[in-house]
MITORMAR-406521 format. One record per residue: residue number from 0; residue in one letter; x, y negated, z negated of N, C-alpha, C in turn. Coordinates in Angstrom, 3 decimals. Atoms other than C-alpha are relative to their C-alpha. Example, Ala and Ser with C-alpha at 12.3 -4.5 7.8 and 13.67 -1.06 7.14 Angstrom:
# MITORMAR-406521
<atom resi="0" resn="a" n_x="0.890" n_y="1.190" n_z="0.000" ca_x="12.300" ca_y="4.500" ca_z="-7.800" c_x="0.900" c_y="-1.200" c_z="0.000"/>
<atom resi="1" resn="s" n_x="-0.820" n_y="1.190" n_z="0.060" ca_x="13.670" ca_y="1.060" ca_z="-7.140" c_x="-0.770" c_y="-1.090" c_z="-0.730"/>
# end
This chain:
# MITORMAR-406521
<atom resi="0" resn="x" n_x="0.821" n_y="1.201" n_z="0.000" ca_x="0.000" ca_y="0.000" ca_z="0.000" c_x="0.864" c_y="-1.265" c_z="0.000"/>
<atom resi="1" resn="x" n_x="-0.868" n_y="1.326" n_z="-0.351" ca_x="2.867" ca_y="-2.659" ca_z="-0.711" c_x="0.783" c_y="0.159" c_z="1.218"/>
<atom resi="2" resn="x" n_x="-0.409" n_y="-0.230" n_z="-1.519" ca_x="4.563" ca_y="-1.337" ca_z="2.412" c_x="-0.810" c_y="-0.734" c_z="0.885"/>
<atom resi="3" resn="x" n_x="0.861" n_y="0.740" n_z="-1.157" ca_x="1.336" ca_y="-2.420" ca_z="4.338" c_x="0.054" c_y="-1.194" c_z="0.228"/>
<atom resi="4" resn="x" n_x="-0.069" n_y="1.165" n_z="0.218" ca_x="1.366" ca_y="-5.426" ca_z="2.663" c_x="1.045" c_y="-1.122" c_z="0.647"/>
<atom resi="5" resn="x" n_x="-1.469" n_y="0.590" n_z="0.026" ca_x="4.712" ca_y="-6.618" ca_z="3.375" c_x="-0.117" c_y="0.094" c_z="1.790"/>
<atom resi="6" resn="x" n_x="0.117" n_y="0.607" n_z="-0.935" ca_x="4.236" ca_y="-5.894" ca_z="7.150" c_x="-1.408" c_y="-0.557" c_z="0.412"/>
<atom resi="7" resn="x" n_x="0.689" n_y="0.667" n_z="0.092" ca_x="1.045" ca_y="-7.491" ca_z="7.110" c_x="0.482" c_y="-1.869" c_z="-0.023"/>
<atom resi="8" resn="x" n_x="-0.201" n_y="1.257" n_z="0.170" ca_x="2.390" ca_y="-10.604" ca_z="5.988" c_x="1.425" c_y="-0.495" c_z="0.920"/>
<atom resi="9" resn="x" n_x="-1.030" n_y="0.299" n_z="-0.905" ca_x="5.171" ca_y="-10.164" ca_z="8.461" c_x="-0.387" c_y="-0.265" c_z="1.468"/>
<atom resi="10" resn="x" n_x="1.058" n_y="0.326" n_z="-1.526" ca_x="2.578" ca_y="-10.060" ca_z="11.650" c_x="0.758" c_y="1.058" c_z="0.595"/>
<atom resi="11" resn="x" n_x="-0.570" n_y="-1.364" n_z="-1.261" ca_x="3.939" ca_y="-6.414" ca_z="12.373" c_x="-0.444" c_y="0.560" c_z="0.552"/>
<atom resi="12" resn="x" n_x="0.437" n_y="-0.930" n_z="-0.221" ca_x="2.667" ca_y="-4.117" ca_z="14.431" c_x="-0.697" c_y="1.384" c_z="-0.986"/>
<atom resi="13" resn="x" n_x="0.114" n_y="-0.918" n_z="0.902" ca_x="0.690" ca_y="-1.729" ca_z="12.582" c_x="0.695" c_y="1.693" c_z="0.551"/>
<atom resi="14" resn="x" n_x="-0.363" n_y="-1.764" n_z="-0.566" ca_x="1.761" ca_y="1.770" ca_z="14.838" c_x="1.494" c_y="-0.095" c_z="-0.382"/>
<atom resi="15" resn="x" n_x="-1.459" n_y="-0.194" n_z="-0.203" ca_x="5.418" ca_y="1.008" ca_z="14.919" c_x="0.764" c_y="-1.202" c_z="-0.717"/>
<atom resi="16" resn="x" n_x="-0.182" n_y="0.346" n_z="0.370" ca_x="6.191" ca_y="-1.960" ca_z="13.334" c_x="1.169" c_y="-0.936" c_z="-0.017"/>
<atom resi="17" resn="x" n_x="-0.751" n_y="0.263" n_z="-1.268" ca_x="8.632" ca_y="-3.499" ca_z="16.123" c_x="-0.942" c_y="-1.292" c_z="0.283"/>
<atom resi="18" resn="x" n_x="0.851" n_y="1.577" n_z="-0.952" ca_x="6.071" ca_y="-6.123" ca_z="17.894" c_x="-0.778" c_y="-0.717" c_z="-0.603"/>
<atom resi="19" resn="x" n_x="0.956" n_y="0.886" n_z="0.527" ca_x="3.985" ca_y="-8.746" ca_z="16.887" c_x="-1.401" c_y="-0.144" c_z="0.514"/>
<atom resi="20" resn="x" n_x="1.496" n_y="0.401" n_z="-0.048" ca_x="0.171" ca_y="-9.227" ca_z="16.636" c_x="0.075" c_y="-1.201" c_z="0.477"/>
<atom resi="21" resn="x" n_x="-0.078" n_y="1.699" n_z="-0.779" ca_x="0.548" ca_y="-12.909" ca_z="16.960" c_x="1.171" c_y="-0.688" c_z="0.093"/>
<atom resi="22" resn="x" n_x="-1.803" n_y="0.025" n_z="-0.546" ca_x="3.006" ca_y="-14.577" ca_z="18.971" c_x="0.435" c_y="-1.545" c_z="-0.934"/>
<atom resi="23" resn="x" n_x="-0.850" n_y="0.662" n_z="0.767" ca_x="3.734" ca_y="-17.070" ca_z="16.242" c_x="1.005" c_y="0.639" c_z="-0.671"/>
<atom resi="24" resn="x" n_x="-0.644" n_y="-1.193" n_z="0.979" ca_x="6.369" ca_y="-15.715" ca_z="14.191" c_x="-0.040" c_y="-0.489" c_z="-1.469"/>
<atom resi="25" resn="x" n_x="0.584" n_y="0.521" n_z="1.294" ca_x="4.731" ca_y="-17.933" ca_z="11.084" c_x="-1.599" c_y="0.299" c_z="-0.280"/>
<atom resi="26" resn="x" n_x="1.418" n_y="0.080" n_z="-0.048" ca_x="1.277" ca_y="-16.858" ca_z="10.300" c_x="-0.640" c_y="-1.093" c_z="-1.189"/>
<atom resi="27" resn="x" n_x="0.255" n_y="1.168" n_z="1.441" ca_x="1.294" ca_y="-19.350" ca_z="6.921" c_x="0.021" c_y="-1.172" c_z="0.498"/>
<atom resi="28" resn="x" n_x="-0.087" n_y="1.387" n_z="0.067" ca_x="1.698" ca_y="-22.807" ca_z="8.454" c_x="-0.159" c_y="-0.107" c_z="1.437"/>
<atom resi="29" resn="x" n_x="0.528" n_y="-0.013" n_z="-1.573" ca_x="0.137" ca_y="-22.676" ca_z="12.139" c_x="-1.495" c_y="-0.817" c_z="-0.083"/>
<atom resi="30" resn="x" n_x="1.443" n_y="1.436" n_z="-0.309" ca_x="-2.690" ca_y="-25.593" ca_z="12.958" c_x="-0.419" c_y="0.858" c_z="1.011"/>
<atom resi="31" resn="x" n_x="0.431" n_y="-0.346" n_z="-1.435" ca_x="-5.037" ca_y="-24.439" ca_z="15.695" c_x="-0.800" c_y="1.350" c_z="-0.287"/>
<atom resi="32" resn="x" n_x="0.591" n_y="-1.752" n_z="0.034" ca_x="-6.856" ca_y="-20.643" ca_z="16.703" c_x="1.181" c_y="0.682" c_z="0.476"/>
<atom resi="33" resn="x" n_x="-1.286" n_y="-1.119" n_z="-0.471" ca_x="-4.598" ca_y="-18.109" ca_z="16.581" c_x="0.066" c_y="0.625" c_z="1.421"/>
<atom resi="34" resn="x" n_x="0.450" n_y="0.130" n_z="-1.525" ca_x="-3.288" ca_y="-17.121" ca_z="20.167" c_x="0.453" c_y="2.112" c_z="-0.559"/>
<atom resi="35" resn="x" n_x="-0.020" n_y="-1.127" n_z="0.091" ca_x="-2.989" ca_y="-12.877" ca_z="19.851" c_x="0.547" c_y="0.659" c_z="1.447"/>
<atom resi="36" resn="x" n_x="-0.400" n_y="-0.465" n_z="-0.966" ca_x="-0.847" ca_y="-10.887" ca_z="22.001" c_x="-1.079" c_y="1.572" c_z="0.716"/>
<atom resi="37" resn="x" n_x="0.769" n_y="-1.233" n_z="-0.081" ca_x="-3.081" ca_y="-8.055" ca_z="23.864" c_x="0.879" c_y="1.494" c_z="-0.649"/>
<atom resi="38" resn="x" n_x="-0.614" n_y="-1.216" n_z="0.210" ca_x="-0.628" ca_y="-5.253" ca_z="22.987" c_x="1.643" c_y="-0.224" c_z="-0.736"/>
<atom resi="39" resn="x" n_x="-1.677" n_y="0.665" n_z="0.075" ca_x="2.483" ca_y="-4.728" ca_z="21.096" c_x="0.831" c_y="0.410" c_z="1.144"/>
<atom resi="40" resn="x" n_x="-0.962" n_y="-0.323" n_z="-0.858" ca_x="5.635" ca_y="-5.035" ca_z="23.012" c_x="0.694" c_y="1.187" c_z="-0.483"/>
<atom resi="41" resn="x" n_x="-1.074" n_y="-0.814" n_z="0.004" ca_x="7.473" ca_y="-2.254" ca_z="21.736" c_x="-0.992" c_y="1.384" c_z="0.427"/>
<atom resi="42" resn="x" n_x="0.621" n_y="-1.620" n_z="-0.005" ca_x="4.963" ca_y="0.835" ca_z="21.317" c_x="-1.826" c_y="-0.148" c_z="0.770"/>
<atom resi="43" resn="x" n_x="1.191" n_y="0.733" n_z="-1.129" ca_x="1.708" ca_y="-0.924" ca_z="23.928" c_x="-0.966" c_y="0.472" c_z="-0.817"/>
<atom resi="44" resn="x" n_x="0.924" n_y="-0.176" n_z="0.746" ca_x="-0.323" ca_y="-0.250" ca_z="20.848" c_x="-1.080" c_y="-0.789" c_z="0.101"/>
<atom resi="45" resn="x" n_x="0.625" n_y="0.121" n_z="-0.658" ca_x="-3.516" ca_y="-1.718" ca_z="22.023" c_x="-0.968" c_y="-1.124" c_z="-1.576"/>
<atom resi="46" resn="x" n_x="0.204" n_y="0.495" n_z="1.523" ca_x="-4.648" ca_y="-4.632" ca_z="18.785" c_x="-2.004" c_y="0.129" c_z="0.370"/>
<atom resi="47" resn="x" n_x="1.046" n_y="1.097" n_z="-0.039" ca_x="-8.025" ca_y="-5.875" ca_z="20.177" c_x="-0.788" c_y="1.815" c_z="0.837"/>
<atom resi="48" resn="x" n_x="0.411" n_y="-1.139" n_z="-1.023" ca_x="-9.935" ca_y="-2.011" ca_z="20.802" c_x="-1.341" c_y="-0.066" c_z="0.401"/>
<atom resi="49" resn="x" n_x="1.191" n_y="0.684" n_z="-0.302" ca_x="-13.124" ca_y="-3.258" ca_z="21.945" c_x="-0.667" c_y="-1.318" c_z="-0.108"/>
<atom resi="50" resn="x" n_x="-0.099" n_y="1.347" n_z="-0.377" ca_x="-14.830" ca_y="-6.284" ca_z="23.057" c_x="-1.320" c_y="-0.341" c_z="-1.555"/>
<atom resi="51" resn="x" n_x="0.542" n_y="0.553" n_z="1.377" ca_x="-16.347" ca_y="-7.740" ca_z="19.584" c_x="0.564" c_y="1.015" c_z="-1.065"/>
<atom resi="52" resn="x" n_x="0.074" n_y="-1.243" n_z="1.123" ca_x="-14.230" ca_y="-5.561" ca_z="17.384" c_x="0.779" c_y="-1.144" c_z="-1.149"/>
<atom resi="53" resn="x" n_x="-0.259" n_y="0.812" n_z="1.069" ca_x="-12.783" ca_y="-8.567" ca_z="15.462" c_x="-1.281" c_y="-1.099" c_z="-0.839"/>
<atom resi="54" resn="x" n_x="0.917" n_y="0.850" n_z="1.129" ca_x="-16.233" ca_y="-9.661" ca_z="14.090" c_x="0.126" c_y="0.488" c_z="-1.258"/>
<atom resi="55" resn="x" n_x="-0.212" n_y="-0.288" n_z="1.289" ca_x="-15.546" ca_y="-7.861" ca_z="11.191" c_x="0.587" c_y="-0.683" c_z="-0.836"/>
<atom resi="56" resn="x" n_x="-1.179" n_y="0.872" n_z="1.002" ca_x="-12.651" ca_y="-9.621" ca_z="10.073" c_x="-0.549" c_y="-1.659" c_z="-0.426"/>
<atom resi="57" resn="x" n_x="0.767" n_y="1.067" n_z="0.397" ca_x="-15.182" ca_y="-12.699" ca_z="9.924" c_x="-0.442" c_y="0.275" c_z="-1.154"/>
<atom resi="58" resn="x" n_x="0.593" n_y="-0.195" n_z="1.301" ca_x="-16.422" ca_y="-11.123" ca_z="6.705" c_x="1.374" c_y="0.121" c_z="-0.511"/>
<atom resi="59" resn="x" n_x="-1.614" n_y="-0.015" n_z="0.829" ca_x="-12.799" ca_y="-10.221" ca_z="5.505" c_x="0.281" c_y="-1.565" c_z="-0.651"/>
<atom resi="60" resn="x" n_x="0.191" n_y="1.597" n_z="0.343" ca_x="-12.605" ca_y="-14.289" ca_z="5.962" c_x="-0.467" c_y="-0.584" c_z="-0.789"/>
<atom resi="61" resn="x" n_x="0.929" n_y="0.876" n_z="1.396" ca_x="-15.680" ca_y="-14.826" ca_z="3.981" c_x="0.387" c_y="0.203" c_z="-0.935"/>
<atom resi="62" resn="x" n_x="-0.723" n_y="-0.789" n_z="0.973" ca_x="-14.317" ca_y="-12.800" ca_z="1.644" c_x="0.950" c_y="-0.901" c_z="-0.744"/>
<atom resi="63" resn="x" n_x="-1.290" n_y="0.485" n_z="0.557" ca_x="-10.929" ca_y="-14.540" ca_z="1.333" c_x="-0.310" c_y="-1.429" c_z="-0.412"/>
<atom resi="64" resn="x" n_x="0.667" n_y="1.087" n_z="0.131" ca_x="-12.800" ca_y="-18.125" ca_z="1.549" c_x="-0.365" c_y="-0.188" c_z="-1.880"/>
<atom resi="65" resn="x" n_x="0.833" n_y="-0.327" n_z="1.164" ca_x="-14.942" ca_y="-17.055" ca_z="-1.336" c_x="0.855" c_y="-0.016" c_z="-1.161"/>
<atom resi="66" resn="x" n_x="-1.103" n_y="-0.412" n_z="0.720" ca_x="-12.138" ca_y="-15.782" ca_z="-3.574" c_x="0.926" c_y="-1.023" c_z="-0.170"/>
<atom resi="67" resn="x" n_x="-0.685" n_y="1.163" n_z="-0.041" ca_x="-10.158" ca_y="-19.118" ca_z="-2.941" c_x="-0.698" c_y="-1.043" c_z="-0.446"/>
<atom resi="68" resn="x" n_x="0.543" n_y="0.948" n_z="0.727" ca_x="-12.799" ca_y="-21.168" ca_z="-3.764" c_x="-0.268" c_y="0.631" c_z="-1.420"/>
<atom resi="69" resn="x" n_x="0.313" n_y="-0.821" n_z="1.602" ca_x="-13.714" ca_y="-19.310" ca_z="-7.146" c_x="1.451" c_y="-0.601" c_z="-0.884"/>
<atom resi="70" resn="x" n_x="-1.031" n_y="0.130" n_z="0.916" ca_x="-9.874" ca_y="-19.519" ca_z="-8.286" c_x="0.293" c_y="-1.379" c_z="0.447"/>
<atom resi="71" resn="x" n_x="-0.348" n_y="1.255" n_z="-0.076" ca_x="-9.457" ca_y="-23.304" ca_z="-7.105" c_x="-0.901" c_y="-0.762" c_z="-0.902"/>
<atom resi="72" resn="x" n_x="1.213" n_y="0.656" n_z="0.398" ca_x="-12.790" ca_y="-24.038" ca_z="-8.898" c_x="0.136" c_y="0.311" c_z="-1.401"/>
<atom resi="73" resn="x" n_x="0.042" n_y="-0.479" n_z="1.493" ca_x="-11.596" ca_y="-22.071" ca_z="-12.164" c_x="1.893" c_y="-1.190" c_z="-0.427"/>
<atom resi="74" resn="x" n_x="-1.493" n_y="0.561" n_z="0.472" ca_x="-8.091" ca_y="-23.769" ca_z="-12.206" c_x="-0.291" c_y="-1.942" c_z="0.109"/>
<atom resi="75" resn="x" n_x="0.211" n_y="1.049" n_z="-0.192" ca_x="-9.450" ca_y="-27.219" ca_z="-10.865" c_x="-1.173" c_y="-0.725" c_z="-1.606"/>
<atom resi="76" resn="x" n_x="0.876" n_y="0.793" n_z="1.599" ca_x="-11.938" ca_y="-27.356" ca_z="-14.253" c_x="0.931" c_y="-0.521" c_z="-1.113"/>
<atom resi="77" resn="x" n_x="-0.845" n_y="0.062" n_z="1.133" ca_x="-9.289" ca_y="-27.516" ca_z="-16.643" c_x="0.870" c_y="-1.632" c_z="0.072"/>
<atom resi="78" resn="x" n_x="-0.701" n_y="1.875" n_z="0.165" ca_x="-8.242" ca_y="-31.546" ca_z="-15.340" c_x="-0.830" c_y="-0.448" c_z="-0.109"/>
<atom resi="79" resn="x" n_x="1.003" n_y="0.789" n_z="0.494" ca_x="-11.841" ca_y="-32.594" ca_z="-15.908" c_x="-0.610" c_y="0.210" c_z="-1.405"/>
<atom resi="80" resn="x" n_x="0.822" n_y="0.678" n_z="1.351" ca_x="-14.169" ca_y="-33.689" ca_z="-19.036" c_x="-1.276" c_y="1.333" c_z="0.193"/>
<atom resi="81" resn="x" n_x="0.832" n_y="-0.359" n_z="0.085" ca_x="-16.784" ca_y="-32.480" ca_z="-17.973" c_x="-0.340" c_y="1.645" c_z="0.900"/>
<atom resi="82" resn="x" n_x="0.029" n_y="-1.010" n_z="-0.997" ca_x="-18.059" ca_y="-28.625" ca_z="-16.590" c_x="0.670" c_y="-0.053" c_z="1.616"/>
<atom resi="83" resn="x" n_x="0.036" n_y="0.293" n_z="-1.608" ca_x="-18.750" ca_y="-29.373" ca_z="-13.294" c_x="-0.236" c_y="-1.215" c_z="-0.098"/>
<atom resi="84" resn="x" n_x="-0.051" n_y="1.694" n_z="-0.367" ca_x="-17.453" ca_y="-33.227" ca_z="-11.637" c_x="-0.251" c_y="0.302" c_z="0.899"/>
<atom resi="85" resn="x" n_x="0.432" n_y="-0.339" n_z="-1.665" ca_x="-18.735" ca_y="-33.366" ca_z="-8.141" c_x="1.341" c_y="-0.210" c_z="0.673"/>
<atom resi="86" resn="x" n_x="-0.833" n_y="0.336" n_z="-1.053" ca_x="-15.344" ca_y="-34.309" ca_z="-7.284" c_x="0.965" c_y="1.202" c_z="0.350"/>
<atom resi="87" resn="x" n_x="-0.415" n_y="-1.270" n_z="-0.167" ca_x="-14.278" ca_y="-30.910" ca_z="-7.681" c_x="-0.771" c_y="0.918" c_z="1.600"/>
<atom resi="88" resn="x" n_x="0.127" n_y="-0.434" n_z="-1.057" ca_x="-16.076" ca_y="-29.707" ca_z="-4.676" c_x="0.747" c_y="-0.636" c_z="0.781"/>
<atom resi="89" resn="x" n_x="-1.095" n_y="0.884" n_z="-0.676" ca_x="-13.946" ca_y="-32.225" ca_z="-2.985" c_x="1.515" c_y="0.502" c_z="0.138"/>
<atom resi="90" resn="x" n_x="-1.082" n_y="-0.976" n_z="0.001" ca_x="-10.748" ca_y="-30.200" ca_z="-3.822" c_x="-0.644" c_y="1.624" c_z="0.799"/>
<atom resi="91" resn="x" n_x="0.446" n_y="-1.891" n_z="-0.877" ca_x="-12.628" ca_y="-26.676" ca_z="-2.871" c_x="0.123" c_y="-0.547" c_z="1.505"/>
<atom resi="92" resn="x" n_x="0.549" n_y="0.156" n_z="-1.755" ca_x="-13.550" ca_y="-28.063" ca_z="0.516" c_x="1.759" c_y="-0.305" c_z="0.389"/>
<atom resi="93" resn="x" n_x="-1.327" n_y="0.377" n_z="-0.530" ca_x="-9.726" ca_y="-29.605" ca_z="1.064" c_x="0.228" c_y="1.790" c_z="0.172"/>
<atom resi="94" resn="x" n_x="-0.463" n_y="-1.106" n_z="0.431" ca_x="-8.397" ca_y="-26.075" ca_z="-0.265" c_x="-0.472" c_y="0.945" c_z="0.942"/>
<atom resi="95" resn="x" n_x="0.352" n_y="-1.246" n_z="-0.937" ca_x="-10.689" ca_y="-24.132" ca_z="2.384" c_x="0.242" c_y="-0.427" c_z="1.068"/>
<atom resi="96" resn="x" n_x="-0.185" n_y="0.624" n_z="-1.484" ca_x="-10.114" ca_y="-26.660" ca_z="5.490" c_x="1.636" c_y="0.584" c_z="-0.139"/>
<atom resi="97" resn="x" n_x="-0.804" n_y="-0.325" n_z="0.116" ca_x="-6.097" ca_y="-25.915" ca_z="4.384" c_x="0.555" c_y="1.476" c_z="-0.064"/>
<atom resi="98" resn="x" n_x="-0.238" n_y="-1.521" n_z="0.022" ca_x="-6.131" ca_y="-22.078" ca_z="3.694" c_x="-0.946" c_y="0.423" c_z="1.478"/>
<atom resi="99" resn="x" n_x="0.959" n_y="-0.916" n_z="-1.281" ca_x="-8.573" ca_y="-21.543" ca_z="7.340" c_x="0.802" c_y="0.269" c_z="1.089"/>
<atom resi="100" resn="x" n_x="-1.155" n_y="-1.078" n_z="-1.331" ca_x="-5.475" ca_y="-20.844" ca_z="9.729" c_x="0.386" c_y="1.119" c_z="-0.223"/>
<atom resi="101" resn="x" n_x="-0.561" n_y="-1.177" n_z="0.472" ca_x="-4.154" ca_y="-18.888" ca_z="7.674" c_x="-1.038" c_y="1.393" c_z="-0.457"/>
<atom resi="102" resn="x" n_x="1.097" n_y="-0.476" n_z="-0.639" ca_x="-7.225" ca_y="-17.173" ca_z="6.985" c_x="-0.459" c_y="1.215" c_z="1.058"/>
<atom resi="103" resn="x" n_x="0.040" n_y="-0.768" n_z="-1.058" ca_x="-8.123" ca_y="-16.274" ca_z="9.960" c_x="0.938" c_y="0.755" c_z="0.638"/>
<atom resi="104" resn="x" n_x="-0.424" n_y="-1.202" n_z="-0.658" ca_x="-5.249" ca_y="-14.834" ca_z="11.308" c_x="0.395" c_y="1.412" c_z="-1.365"/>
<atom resi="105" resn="x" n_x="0.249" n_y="-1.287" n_z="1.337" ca_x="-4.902" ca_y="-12.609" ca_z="7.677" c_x="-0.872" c_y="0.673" c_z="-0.103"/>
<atom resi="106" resn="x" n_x="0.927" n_y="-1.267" n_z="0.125" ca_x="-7.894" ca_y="-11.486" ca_z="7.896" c_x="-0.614" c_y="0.757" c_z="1.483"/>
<atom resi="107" resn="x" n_x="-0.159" n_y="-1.003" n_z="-1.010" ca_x="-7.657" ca_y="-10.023" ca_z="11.395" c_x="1.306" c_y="0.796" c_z="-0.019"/>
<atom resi="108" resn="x" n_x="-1.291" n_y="-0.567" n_z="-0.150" ca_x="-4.019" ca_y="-8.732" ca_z="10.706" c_x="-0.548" c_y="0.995" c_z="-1.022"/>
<atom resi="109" resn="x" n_x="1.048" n_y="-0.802" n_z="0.929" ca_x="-6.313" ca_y="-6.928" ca_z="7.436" c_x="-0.651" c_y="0.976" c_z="0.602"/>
<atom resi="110" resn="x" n_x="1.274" n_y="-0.717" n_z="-0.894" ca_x="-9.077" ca_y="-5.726" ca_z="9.702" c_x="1.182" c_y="0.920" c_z="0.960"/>
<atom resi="111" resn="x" n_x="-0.799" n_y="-0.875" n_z="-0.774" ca_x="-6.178" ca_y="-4.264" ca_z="12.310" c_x="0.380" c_y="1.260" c_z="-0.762"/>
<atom resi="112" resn="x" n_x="-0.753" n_y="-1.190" n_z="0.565" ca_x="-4.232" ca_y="-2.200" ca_z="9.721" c_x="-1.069" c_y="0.645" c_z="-0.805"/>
<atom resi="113" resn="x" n_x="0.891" n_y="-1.389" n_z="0.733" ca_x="-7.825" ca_y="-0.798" ca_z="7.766" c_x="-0.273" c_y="0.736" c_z="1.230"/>
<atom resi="114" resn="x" n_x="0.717" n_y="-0.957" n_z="-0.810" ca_x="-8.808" ca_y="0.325" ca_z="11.377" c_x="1.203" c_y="0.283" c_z="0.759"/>
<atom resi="115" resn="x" n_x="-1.290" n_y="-0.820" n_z="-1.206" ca_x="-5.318" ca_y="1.456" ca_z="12.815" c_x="-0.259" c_y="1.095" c_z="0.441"/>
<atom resi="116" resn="x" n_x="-0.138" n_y="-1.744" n_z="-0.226" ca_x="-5.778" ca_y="5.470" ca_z="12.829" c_x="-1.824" c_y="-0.536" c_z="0.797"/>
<atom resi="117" resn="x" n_x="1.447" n_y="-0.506" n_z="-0.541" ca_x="-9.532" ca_y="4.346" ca_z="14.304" c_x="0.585" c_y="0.047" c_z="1.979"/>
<atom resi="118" resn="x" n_x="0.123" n_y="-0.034" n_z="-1.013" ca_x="-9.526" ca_y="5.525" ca_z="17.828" c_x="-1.841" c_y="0.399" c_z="1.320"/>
<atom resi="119" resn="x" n_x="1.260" n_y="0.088" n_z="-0.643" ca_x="-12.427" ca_y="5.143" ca_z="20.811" c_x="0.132" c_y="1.749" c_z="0.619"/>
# end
């Protein structure tokens, strides 16, 4: 599992672990939609295996969204007075416009390596 992890956060290939998913070689600090190579270069492992098979990883997203706002919203109470300041949604919302590149391509590099061994 930390094995996965580690090339996960490296943008490896899940079969072989040689080529890249996305042809940034930063998946943490990239502006924009991620651009995705169709196949890796080393072992033509095939990322994208049907045409809507990365809607999933839109829930992975919500997922990670969700989970980011929760712990920005539990750590962000502790500089105000009061429970809830409205200006604290004001930090969540920064915190999710800032974590959504990254995001998105994590939680399709996620979605790749739970469905690697899936074949059509």
């Amino acid at each position: 599992m930390a094995n996965s992890l580690v090339h996960i956060l490296n943008n490896e290939c899940p079969q072989c672990h040689g080529g890249k998913v996305f042809n940034e070689k930063n998946i943490f600090f990239n502006i924009g939609f991620p651009k995705m190579n169709k196949s890796c270069s080393h072992c033509q492992y095939k990322f994208e295996k049907e045409p809507g098979y990365f809607f999933g990883a839109m829930y992975v997203n919500y997922g990670l969204t969700v989970a980011q706002s929760i712990a920005t919203y539990v750590v962000a109470q502790f500089f105000f007075t009061e429970t809830f300041d409205l200006r604290i949604i004001a930090i969540i919302a920064f915190v999710i416009i800032v974590m959504a590149p990254f995001n998105i391509r994590f939680s399709r590099l996620l979605w790749i390596y739970m469905f690697k061994n899936y074949s059509i």
